[in-house]
TORVOMAR-962107 format. One line per 2 residues: number of its first residue (from 1); their letters; for each residue x, y, z negated of N, C-alpha, C, O. Coordinates in pm, 1 decimal. Each point is the difference from the previous one (the first is absolute). Example, Ala and Ser with C-alpha at 12.3 -4.5 7.8 and 13.67 -1.06 7.14 Angstrom:
BEGIN
1> AS> 1319.0 -569.0 -780.0 -89.0 119.0 0.0 90.0 120.0 0.0 103.6 -1.9 -66.5 | -138.6 106.9 138.5 82.0 119.0 -6.0 -77.0 109.0 -73.0 50.9 110.8 -16.9
END
This chain:
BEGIN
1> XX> 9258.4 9090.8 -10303.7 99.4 1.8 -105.0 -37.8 106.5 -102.0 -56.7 106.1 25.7 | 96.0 -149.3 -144.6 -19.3 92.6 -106.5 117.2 145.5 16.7 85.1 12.7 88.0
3> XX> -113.9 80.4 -197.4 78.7 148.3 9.7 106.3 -52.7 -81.1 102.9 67.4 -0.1 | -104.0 -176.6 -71.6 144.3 -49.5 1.5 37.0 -67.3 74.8 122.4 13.0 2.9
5> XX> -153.2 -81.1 63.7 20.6 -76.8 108.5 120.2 59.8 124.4 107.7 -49.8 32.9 | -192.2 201.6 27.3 28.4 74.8 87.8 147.0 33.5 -101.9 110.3 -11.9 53.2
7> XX> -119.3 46.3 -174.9 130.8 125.5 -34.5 98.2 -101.4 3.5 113.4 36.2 31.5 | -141.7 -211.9 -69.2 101.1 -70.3 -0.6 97.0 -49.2 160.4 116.2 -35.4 19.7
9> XX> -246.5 58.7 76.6 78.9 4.5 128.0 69.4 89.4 16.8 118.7 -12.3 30.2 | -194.4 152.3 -50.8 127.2 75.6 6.3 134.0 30.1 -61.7 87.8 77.3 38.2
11> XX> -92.6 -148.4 -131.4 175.5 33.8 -51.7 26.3 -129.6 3.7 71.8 -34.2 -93.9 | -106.8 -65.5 177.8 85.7 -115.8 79.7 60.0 94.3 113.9 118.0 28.8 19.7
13> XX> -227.1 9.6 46.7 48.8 77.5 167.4 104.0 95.6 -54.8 118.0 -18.5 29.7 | -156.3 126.5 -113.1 82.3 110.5 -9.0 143.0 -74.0 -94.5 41.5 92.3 -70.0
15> XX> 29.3 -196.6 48.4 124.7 -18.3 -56.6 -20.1 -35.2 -136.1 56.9 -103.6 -34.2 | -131.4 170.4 -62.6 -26.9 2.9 -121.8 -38.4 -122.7 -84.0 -31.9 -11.8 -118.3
17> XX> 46.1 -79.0 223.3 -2.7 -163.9 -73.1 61.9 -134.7 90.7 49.3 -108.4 -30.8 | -86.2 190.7 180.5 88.6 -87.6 72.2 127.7 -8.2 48.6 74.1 97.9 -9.7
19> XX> -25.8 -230.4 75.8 167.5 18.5 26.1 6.2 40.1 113.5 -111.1 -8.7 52.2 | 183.1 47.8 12.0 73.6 57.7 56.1 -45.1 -144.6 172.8 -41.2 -116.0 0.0
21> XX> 79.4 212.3 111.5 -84.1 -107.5 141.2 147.5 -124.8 -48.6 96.5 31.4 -69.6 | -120.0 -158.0 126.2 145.2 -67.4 7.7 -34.9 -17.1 187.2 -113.7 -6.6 46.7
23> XX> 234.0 2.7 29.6 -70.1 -53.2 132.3 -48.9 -159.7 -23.5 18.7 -70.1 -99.4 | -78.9 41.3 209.1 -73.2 -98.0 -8.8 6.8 -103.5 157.6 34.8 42.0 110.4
25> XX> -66.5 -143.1 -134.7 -26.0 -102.7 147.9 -168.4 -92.9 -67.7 -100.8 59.0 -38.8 | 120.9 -213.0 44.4 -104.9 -38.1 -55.2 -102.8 19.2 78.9 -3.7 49.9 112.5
27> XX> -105.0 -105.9 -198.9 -128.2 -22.0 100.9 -59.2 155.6 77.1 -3.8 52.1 111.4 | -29.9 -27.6 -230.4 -80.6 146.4 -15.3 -106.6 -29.4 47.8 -32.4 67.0 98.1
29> XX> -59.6 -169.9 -142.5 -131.5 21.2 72.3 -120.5 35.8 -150.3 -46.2 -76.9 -84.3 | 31.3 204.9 102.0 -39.8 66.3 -93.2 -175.7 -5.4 -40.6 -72.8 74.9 65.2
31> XX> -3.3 -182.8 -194.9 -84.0 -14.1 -19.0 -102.8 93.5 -49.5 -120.4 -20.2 16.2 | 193.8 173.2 -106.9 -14.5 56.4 -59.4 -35.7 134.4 74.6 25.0 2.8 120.5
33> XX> -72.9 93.0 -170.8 36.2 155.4 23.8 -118.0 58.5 -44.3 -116.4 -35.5 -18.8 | 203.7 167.6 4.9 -67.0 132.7 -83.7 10.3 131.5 135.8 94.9 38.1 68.4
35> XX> -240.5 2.7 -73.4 -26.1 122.5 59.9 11.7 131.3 -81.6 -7.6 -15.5 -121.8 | 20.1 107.8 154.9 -39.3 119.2 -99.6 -60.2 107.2 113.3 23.5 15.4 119.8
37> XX> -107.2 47.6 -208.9 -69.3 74.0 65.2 -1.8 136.5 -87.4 24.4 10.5 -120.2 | -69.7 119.7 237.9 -32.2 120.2 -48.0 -99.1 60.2 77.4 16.4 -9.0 121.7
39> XX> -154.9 91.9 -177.7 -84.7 8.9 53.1 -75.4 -82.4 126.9 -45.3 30.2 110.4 | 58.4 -147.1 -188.7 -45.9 -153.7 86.2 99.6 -7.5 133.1 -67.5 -36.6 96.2
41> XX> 153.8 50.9 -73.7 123.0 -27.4 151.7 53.6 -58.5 -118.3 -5.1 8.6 -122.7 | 63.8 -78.0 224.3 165.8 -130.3 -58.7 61.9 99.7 27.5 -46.2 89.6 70.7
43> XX> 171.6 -88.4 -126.6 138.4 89.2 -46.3 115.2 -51.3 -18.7 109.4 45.9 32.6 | -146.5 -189.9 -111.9 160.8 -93.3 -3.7 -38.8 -108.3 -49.6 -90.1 -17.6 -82.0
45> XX> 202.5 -106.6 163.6 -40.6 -129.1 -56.7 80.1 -60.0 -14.7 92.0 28.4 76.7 | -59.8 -154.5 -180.7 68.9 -117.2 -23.6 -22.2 -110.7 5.3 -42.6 -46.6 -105.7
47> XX> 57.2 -49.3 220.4 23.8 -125.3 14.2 117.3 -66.3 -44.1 118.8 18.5 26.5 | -207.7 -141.0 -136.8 104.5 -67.4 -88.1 36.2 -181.3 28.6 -85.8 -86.4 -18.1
49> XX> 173.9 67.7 47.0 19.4 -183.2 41.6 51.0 -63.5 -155.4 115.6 -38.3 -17.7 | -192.8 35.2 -60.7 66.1 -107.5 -133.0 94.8 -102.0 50.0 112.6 -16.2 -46.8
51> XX> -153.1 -37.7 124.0 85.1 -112.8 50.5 162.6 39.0 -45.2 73.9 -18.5 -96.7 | -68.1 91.5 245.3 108.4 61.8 1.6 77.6 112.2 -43.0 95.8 58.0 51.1
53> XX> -190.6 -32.9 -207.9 48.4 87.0 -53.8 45.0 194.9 110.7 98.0 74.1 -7.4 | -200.5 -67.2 75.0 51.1 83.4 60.0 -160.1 112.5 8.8 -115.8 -40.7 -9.2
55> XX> 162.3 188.1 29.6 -136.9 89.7 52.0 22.2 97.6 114.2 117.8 18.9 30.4 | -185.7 28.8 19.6 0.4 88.6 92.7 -100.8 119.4 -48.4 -105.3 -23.9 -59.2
57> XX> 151.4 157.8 92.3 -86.8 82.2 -45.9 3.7 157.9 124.9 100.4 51.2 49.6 | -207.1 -21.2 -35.8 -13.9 128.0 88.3 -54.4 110.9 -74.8 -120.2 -13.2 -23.2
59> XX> 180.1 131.9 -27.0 133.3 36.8 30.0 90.4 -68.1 -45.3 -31.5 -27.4 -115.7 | 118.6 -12.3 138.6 156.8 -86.8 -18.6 2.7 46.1 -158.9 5.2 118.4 -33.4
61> XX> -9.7 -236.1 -65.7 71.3 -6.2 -106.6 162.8 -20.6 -33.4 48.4 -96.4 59.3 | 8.3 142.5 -111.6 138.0 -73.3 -50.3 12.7 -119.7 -126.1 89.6 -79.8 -27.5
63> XX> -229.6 109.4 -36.8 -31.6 -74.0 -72.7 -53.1 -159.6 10.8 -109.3 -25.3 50.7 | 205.5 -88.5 -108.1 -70.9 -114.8 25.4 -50.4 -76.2 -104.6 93.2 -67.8 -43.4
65> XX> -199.7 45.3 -20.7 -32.6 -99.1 -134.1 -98.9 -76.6 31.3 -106.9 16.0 -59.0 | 119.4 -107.5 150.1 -131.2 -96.4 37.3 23.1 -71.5 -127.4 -19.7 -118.0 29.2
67> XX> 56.2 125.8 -176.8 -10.4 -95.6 -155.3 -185.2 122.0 30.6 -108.0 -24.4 53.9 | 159.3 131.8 -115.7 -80.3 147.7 -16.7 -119.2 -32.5 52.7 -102.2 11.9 -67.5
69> XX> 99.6 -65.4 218.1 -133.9 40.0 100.8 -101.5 -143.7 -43.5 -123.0 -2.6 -4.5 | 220.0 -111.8 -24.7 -40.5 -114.3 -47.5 -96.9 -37.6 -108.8 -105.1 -62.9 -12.9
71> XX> 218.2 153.8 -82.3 -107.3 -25.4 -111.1 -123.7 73.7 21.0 -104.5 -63.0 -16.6 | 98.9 172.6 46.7 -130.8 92.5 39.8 -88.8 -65.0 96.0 -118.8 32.3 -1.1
73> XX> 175.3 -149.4 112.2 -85.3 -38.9 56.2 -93.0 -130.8 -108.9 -114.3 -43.3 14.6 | 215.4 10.4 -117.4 -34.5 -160.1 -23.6 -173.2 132.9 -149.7 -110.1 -45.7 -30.6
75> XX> 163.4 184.5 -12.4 -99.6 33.0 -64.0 -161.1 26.4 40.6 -111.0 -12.5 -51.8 | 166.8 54.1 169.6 -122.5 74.5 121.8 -111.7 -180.9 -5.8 -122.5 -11.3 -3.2
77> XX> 205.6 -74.5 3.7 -100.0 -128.8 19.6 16.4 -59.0 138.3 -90.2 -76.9 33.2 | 221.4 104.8 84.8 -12.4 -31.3 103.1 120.1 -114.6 26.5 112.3 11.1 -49.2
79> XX> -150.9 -114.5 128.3 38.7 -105.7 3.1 145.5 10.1 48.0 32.0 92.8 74.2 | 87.0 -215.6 -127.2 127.2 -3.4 61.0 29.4 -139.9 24.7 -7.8 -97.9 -74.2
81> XX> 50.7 113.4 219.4 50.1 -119.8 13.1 89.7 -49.9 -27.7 102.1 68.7 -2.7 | -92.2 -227.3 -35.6 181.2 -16.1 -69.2 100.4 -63.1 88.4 122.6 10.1 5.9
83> XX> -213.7 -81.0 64.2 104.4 -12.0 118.1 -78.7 -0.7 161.4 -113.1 -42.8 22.9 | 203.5 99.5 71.4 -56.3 -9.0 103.8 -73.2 -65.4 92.3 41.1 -114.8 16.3
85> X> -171.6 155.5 77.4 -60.0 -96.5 -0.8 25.2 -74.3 137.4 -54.8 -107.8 22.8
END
């Protein structure tokens, strides 16, 4: 990902563009995800289900904008499915 790329995830994660968690049920079978790293170790991640409009993230976000993670996935060039397979 580009250094805009990264700053735009982060102010999805940190609140600054995304909404707020809603609870959730649905599929959740999540096609997507983002690692982050510091001095090469993983540190935190987000698994995203378009489907079901839903994400999971370690450390725990309060933040939810799978619109946000979407479009960034559809820029990055990585494939979405439209309906389940």
């Amino acid at each position: 990902m580009s250094d805009a790329q990264i700053a735009y995830t982060d102010q999805v994660l940190s609140g600054k563009l995304g909404k707020t968690k809603d609870e959730a049920a649905s599929c959740f079978l999540p096609h997507h995800g983002i690692v982050f790293y510091k001095s090469n170790l993983p540190v935190a991640h987000v698994f995203i289900c378009i489907m079901c409009q839903q994400m999971q993230s370690v450390p725990e976000s309060k933040y939810h904008d799978v619109d946000s993670f979407t479009a960034l996935i559809k820029e990055v060039g990585l494939p979405i499915f439209q309906r389940p397979l």
